[in-house]
C-alpha positions in Angstrom: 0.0 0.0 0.0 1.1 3.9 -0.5 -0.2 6.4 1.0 -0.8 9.4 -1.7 -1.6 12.3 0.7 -2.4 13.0 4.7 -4.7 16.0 5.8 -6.5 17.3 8.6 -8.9 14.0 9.5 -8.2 12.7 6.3 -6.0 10.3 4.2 -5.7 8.7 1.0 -4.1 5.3 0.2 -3.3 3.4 -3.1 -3.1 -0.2 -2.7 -1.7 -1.4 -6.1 -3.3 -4.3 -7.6 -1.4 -7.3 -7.3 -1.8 -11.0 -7.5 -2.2 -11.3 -3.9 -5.2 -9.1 -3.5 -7.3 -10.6 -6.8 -9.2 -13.1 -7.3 -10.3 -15.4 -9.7 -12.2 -14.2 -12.4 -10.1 -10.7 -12.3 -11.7 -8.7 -9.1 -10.3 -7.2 -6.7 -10.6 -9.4 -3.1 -12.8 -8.2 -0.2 -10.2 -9.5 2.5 -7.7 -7.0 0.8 -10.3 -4.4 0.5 -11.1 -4.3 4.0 -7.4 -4.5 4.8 -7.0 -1.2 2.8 -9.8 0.5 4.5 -8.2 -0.4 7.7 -4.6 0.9 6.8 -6.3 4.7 5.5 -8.3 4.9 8.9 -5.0 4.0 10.6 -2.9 6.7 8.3 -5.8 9.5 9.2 -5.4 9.0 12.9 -1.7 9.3 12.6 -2.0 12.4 10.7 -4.5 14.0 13.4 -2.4 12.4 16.5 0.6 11.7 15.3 2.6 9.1 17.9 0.2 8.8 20.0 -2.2 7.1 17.3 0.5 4.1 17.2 -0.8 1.8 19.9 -4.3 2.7 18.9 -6.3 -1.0 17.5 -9.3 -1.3 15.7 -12.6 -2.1 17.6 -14.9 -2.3 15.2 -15.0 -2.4 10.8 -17.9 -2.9 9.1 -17.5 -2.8 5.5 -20.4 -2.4 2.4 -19.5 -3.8 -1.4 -21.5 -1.8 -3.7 -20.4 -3.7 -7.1 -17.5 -5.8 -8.4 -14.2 -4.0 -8.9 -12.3 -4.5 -11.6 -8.9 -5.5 -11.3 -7.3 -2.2 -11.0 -5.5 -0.4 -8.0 -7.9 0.9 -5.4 -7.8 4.4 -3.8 -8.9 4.4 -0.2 -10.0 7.9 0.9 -10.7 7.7 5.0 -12.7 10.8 7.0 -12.5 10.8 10.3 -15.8 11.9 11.9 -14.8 12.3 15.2 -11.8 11.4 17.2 -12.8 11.8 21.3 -10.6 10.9 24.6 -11.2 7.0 23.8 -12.6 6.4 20.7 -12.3 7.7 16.9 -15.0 7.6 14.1 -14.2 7.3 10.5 -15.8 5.9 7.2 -13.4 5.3 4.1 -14.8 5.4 0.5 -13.1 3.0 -1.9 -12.6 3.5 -5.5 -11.0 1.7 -8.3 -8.3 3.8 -9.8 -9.6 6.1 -12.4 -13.6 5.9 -11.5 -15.8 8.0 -9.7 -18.1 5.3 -8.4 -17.7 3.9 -5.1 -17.0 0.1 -4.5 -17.1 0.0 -1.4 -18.0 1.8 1.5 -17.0 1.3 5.3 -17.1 2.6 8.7 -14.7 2.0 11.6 -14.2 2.4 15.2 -10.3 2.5 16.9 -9.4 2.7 20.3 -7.4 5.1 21.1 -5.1 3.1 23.5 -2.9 5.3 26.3 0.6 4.8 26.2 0.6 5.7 30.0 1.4 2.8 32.8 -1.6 2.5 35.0 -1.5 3.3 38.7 
């Protein structure tokens, strides 16, 4: 994966199309877009919080295939909603490179883990 460009609450991924994220039939699989959806949520906390995003996990992903990708990279672009004390908000929409019409669509939940020892 590359990441193309990292904003305020935002971030946009490439993940180049390979023959490890296809599948038969010449699609794109849903295993590797999730794991791309993942990885741009991941890139747009580190752009808000920078080291302190890093021992942050996912708690939650919940992912929505609109149609059949063709076998071309696919451009992750994550928004995070909100990002609170514990908990950040985002929803990523995937694309294949060079259309306009979503694939995919998914929302996810991280925990924003404290790096500080517990008394």
């Amino acid at each position: 994966m590359e990441i193309e460009s990292v904003g305020h609450d935002i971030a946009r991924v490439r993940m180049r199309l390979s023959e490890h994220n296809t599948r038969h039939g010449g699609t794109i699989s849903g295993p590797a877009m999730f794991t791309v959806a993942d990885f741009s949520i991941y890139v747009a906390l580190i752009g808000r919080l920078g080291s302190a995003a890093i021992p942050s996990v996912t708690s939650n992903l919940n992912i929505t295939f609109l149609t059949r990708p063709p076998a071309r990279d696919v451009i992750a672009e994550a928004r995070l909603v909100r990002v609170g004390r514990r908990l950040a908000y985002a929803e990523v929409a995937l694309y294949s490179e060079g259309s306009s019409e979503l694939i995919a669509h998914a929302t996810g939940t991280y925990a924003l883990v404290s790096s500080a020892p517990k008394a």
